[in-house]
C-alpha positions as CSV (number, residue, x, y, z in Angstrom):
1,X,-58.8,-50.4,-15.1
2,X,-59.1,-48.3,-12.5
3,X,-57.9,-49.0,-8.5
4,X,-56.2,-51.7,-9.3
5,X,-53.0,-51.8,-7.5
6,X,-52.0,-54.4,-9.7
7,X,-49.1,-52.1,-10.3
8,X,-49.4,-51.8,-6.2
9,X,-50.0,-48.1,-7.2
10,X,-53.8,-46.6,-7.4
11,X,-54.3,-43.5,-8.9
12,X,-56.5,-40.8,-8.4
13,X,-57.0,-38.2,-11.5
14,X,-57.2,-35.0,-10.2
15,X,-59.4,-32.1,-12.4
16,X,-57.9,-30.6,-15.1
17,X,-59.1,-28.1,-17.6
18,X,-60.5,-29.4,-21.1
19,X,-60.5,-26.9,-24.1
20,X,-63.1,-27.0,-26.4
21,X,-61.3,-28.2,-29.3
22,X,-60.6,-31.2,-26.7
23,X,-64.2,-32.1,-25.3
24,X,-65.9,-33.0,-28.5
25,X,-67.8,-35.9,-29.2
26,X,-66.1,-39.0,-30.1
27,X,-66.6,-42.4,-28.8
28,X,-63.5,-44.2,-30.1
29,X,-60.6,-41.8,-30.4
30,X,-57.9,-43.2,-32.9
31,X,-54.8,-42.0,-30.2
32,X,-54.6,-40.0,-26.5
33,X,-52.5,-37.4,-25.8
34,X,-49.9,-37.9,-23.1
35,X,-48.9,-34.3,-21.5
36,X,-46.0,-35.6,-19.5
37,X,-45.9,-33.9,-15.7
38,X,-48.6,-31.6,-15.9
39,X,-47.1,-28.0,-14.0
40,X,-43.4,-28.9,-14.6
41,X,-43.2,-28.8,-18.4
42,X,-40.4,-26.2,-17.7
43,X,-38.1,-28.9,-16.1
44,X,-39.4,-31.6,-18.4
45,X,-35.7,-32.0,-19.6
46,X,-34.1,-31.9,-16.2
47,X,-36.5,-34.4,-15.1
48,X,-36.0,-36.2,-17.9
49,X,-32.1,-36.8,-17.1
50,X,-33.2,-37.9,-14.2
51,X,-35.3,-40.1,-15.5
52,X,-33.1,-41.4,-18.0
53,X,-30.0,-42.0,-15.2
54,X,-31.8,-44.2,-13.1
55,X,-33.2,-46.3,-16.2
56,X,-29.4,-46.9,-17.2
57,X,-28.9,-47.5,-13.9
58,X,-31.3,-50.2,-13.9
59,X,-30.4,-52.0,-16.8
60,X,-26.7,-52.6,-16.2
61,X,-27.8,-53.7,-12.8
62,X,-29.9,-56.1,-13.9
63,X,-28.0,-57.3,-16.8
64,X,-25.6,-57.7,-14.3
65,X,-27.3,-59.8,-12.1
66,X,-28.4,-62.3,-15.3
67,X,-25.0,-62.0,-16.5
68,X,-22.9,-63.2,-13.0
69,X,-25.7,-66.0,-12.1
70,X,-25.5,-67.2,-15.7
71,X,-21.7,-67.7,-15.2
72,X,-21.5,-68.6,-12.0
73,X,-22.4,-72.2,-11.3
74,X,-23.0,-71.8,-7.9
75,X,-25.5,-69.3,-8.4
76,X,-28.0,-72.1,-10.1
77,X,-30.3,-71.8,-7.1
78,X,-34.1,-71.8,-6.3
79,X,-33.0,-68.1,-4.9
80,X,-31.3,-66.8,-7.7
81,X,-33.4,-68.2,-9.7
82,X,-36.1,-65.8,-8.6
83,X,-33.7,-63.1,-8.9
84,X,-32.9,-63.5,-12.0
85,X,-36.8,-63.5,-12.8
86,X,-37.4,-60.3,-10.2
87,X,-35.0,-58.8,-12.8
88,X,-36.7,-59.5,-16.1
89,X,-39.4,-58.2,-14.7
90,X,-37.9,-55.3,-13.5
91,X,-36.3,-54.3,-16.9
92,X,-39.6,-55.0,-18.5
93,X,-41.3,-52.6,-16.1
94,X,-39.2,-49.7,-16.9
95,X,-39.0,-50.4,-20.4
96,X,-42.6,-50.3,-20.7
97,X,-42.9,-46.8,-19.8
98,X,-39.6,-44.8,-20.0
99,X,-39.3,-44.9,-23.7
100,X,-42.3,-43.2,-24.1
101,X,-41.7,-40.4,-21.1
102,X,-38.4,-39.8,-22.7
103,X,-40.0,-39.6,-26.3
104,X,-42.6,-37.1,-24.5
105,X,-40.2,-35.1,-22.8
106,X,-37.3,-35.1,-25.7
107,X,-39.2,-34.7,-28.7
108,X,-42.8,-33.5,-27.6
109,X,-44.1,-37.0,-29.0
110,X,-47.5,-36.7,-26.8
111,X,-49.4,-38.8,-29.4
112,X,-50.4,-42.9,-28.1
113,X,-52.5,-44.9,-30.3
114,X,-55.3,-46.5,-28.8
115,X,-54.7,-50.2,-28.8
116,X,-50.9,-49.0,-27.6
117,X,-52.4,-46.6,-24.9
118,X,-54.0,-50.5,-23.3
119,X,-51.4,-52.5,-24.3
120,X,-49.0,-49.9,-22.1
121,X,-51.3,-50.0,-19.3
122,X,-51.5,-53.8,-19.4
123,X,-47.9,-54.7,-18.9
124,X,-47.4,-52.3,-16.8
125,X,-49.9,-53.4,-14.4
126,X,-49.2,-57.3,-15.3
127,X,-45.6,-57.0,-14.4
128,X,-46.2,-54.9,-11.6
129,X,-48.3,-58.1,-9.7
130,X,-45.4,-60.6,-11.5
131,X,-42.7,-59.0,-9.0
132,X,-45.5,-58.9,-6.2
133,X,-45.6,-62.7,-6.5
134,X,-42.0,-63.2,-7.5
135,X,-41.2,-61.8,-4.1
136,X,-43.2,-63.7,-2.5
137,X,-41.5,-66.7,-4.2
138,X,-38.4,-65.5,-2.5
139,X,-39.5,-64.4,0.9
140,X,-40.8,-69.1,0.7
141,X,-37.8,-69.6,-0.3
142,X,-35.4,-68.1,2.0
143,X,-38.5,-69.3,5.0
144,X,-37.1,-72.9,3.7
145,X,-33.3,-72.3,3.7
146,X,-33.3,-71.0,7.0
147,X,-36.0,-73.1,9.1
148,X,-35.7,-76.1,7.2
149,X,-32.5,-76.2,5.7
150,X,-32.0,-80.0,5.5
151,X,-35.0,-80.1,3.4
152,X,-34.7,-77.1,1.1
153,X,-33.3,-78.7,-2.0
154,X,-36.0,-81.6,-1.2
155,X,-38.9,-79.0,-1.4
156,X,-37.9,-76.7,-3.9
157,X,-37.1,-79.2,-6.5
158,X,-36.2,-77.7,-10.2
159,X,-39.9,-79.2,-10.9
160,X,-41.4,-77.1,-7.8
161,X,-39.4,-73.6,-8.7
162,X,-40.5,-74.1,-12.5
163,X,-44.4,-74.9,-11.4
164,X,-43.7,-71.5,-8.6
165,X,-42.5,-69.7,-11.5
166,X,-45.5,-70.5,-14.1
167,X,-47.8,-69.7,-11.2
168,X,-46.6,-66.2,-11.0
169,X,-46.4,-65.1,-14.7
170,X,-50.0,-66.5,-14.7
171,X,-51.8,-64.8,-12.1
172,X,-50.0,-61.6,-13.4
173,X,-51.4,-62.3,-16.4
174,X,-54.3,-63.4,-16.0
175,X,-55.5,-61.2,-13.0
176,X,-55.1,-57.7,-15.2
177,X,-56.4,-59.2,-18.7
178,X,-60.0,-57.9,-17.8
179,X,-58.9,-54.6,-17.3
180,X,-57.8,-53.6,-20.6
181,X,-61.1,-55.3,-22.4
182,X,-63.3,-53.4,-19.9
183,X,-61.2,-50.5,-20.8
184,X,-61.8,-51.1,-24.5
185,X,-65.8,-51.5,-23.8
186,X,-66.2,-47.8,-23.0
187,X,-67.4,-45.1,-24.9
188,X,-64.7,-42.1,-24.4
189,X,-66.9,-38.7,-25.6
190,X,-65.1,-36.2,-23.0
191,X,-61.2,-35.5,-24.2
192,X,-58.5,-37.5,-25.2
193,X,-56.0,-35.9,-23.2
194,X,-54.5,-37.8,-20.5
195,X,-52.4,-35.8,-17.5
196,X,-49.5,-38.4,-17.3
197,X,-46.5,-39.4,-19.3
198,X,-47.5,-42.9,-19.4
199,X,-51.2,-44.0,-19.8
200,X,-52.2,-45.1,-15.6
201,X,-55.0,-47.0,-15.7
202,X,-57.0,-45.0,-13.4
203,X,-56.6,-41.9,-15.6
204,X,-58.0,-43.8,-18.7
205,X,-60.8,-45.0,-17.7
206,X,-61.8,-41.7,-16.1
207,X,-62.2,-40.3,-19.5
208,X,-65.3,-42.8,-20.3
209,X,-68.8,-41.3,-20.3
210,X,-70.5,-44.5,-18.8
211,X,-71.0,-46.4,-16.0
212,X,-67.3,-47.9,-15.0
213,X,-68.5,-49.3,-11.9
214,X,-67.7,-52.8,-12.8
215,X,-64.5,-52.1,-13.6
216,X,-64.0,-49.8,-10.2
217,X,-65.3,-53.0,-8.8
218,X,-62.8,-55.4,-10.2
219,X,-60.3,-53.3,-9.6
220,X,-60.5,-53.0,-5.9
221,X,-61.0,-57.1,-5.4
222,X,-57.7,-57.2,-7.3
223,X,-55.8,-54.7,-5.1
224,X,-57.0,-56.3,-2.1
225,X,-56.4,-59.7,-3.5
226,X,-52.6,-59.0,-4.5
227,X,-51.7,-56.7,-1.6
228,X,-53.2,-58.2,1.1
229,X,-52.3,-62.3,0.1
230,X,-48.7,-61.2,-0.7
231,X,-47.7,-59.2,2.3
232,X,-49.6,-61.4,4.2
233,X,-47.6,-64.2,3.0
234,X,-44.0,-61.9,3.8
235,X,-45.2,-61.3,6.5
236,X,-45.7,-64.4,7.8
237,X,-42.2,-66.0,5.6
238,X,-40.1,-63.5,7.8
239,X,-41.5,-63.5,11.3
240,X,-40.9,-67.4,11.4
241,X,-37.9,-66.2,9.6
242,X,-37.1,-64.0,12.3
243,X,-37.5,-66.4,15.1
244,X,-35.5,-68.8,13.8
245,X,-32.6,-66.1,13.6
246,X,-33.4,-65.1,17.1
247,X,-33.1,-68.9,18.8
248,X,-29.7,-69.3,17.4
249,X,-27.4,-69.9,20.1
250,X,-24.5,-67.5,19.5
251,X,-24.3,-63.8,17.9
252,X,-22.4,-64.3,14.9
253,X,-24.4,-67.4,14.0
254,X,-27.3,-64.7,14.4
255,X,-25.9,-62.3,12.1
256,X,-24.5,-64.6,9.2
257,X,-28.0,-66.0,8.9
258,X,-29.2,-63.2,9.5
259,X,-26.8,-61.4,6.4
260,X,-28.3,-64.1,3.9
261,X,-31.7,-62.7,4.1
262,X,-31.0,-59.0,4.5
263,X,-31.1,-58.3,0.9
264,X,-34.4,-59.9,0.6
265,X,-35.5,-57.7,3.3
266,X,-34.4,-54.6,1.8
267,X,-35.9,-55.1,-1.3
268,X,-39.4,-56.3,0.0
269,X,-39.0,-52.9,1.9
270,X,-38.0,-50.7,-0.9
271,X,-41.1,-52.2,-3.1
272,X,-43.9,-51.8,-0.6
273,X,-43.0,-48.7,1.0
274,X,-43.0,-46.9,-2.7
275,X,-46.4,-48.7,-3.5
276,X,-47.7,-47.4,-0.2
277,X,-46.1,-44.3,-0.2
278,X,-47.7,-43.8,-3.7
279,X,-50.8,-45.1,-3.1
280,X,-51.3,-42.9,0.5
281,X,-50.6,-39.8,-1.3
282,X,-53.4,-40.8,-4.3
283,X,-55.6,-42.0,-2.1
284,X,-55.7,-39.2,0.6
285,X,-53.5,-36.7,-0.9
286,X,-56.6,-34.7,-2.7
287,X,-54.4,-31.4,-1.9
288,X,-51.0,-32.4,-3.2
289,X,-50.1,-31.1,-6.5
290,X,-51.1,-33.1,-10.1
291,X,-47.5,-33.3,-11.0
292,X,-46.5,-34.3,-7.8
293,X,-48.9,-37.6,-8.2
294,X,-47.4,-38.2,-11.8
295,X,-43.8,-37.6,-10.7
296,X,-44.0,-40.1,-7.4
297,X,-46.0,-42.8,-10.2
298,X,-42.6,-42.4,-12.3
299,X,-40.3,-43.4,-9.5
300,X,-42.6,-45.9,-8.0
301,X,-41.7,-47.7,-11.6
302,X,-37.9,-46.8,-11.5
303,X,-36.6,-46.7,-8.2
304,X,-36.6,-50.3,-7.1
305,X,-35.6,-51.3,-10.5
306,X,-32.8,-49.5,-10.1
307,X,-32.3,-50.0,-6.5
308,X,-33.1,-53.9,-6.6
309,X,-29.6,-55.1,-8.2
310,X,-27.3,-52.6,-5.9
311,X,-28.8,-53.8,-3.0
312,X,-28.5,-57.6,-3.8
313,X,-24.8,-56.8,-5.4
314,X,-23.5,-55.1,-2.2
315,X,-25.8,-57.3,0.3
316,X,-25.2,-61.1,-1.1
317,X,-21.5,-62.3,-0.6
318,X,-21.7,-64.6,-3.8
319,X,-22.8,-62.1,-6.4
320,X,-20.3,-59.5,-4.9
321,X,-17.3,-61.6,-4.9
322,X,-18.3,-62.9,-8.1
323,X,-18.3,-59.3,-9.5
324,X,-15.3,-58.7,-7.7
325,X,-13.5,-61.7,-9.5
326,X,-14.8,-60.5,-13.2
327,X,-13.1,-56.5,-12.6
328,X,-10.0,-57.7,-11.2
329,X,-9.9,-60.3,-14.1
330,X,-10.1,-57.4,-16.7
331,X,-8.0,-55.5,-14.7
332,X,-5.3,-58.1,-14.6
């Protein structure tokens, strides 16, 4: 796998040294060798409690979310319905890679099997282009409720959200599965080290000693595919969106629509500007520090977990006061 944005994050493996004991011949290696944050191994534990806050962060969030929809019958919408999936996937994301970087940085556990190394580097990228496409689910959704709300429950039937839903798990799916077999193809006869504390798909394949053009190849029509369909999709979902909002006759009808797709918006925004941010600074940030490309890959998979479930919690009125309702309860 190599470009493949399919985690909406491209990679580009900057030189590192190769000891000899590392560069001999071998053309299936039995496990890599993860180094963590190349330059930083000093603050390895630091980051690491970072790392580890903003994963626990992440999970009560979104087991929050699940839990307070899953009570609350007035949550059993098409749009929480694709929240609550945006969260799965969100947990899955993180979990696929923390354990490890914690294991890496805690313990010095460096070693990945093989099979394990593509496995990793296929859910990551699968659920990466599963919360693409769930968002773009949501950015239809809210597109109905708003300019076509006498017809939203007639469109987005229980039938329609459940075929939306299957759509999405399958093109994430589907879309990556090549990458790991091409992956699998290669001979690797230069080192089994990988400078990363997960194994990126971009770094993994650069260790083969063949021709990987066909998986460069694949993995560019896939970034373009994903990117430019979904956020050309948002796009268009929120400046109709937006227009609606804006031919409302009064202010404060303006502003109470306007509140019930501002989490949306903030979330959309959080996602893509990490994937862009990390893929500018791969792309044409030759210059920038190795560990500063592994550390901003890290948060690109952690921050908008985290960040996802505060920002529909403090943003969406029914989730809040729902939340609200279940501490005073305890309190009480």
């Amino acid at each position: 796998m190599q470009e493949t944005l399919i985690c909406l994050r491209l990679g580009h493996l900057l030189p590192y040294s190769m000891s000899d004991s590392n560069t001999a011949n071998f053309t299936n290696p039995s496990v890599f060798i993860l180094l963590g944050i190349p330059g930083l191994e000093a603050a390895h534990v630091w980051i690491s409690i970072l790392f580890c806050t903003m994963y626990v962060i992440a999970i009560l969030g979104n087991f929050t979310i699940l839990f307070i929809v899953k009570m609350e019958p007035s949550l059993h919408e098409p749009m929480y319905f694709f929240l609550c999936m945006l969260a799965i996937t969100d947990l899955l994301l993180s979990t696929s890679t923390l354990p490890k970087t914690l294991n890496i940085f805690w313990f010095n556990s460096k070693e990945i099997d093989f099979h394990a190394c593509l496995t990793q580097m296929y859910f990551i990228q699968c659920f990466s282009v599963m919360a693409s496409g769930i968002l773009v689910a949501m950015a239809f959704d809210r597109y109905v409720a708003i300019c076509d709300p006498l017809r939203h429950s007639i469109i987005l039937t229980n039938s329609v959200v459940a075929k939306i839903s299957l759509a999405v798990i399958l093109r994430g799916s589907m879309l990556v599965m090549p990458n790991p077999i091409l992956a699998r193809q290669w001979p690797y006869c230069r080192t089994n080290i990988i400078p990363h504390t997960y194994c990126d798909g971009i770094a993994l394949v650069k260790l083969a000693c063949a021709d990987i053009r066909a998986s460069s190849y694949y993995g560019l029509s896939v970034a373009f595919l994903v990117t430019g369909v979904d956020v050309f999709f948002i796009a268009v979902s929120y400046t109709r969106i937006l227009r609606a909002i804006f031919s409302l006759p009064t202010k404060d009808a303006r502003l109470k629509t306007f509140r019930t797709c501002g989490s949306h918006l903030c979330v959309f925004l959080v996602f893509y500007i990490s994937a862009l941010f990390s893929v500018f600074t791969h792309r044409f940030g030759q210059n920038v520090p190795l560990h500063f490309h592994v550390l901003m890959a890290n948060l690109y998979l952690l921050v908008p977990p985290m960040l996802n479930p505060i920002i529909y919690g403090v943003r969406t009125k029914q989730i809040r006061d729902r939340l609200f309702r279940l501490f005073t309860r305890k309190v009480a």
